[in-house]
C-alpha positions in Angstrom: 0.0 0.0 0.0 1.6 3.6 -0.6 2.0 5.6 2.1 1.4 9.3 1.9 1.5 12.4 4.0 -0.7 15.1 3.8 -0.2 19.2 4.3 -3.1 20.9 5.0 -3.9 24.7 5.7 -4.3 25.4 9.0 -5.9 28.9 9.3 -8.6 27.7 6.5 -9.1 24.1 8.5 -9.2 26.7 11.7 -11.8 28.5 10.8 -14.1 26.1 9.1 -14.3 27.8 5.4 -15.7 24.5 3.7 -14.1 21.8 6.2 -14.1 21.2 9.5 -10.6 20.0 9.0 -8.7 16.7 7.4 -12.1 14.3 7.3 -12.2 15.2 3.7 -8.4 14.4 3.1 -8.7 11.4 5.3 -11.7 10.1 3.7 -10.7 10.4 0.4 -7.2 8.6 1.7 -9.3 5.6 2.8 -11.2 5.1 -0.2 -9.1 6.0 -2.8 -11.3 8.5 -4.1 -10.3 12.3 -5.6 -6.4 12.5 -6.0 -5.7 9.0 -4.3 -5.6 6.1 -7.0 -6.2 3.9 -4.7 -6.5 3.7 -0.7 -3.2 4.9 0.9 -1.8 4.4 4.4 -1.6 8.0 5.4 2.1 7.9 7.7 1.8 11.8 8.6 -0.7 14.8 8.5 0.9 18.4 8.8 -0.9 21.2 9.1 0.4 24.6 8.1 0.7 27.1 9.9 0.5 31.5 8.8 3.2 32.4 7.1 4.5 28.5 6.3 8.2 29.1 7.5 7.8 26.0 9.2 6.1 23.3 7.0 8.6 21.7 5.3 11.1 21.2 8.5 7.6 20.3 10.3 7.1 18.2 7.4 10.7 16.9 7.8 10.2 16.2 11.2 7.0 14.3 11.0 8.9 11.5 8.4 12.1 11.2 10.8 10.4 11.3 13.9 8.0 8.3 12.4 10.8 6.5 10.4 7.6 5.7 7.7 9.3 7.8 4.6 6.4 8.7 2.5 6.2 7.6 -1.3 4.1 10.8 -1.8 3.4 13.9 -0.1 -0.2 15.7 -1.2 -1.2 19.3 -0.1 -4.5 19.7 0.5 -7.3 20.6 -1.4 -7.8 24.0 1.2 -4.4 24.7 0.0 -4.5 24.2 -3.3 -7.7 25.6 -3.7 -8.5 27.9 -1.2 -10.1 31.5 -1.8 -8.4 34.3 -1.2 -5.2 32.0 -1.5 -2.1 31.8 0.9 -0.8 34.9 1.0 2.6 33.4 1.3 3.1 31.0 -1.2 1.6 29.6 -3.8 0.9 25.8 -3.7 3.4 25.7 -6.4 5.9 27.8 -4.3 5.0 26.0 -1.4 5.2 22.2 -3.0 8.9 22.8 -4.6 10.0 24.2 -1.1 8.6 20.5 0.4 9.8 19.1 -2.1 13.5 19.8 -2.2 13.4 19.5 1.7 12.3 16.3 2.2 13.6 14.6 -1.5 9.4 13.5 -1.6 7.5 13.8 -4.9 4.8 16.9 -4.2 0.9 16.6 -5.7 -1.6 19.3 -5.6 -4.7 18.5 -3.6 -6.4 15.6 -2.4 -10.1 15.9 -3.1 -12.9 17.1 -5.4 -15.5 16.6 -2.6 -17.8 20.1 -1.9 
């Protein structure tokens, strides 16, 4: 099974705009539904926090401190998507930072549900 960890926004998950937090990430996780394949075992979840200095040594963090190296590390669809968007990074921005950080393949977003 691939193993994943997820990003997600933590001032939009705060403050409920559209989710109440990762149930929709999870979910689609489980069932291998939206921008899952198939069901994953998800190893990590991160949340970001305002301005996202921190994400990707979080993100760093949360694979060494597990010793479960994800195949695939998704940003969420509140950070992908979200409106007004980060006013930090884009999820571009933001993914090549993780990316390069952590030497784990980046996708944008994990679900279409609304």
């Amino acid at each position: 099974m691939k193993k994943v960890a997820i990003i997600g926004c933590g001032a939009y998950m705060d403050s409920g705009y559209g989710c109440a937090g990762e149930w929709r990430c999870l979910k689609a996780a489980s069932l291998g539904e939206g921008n899952f394949d198939s069901p994953v075992s998800v190893v990590s979840f991160v949340k970001c926090e305002c301005p996202g200095r921190s994400t990707a040594p979080n993100t760093g963090v949360a694979i060494k401190m597990s010793q479960i190296k994800p195949d695939v590390i998704h940003l969420s669809s509140c950070m992908v998507n979200a409106k007004p968007g980060c006013p930090y990074a884009s999820a571009e921005e933001m993914a090549k930072i993780i990316e390069n950080k952590t030497g784990v393949p980046v996708l944008l977003g994990t679900h279409d549900y609304h």
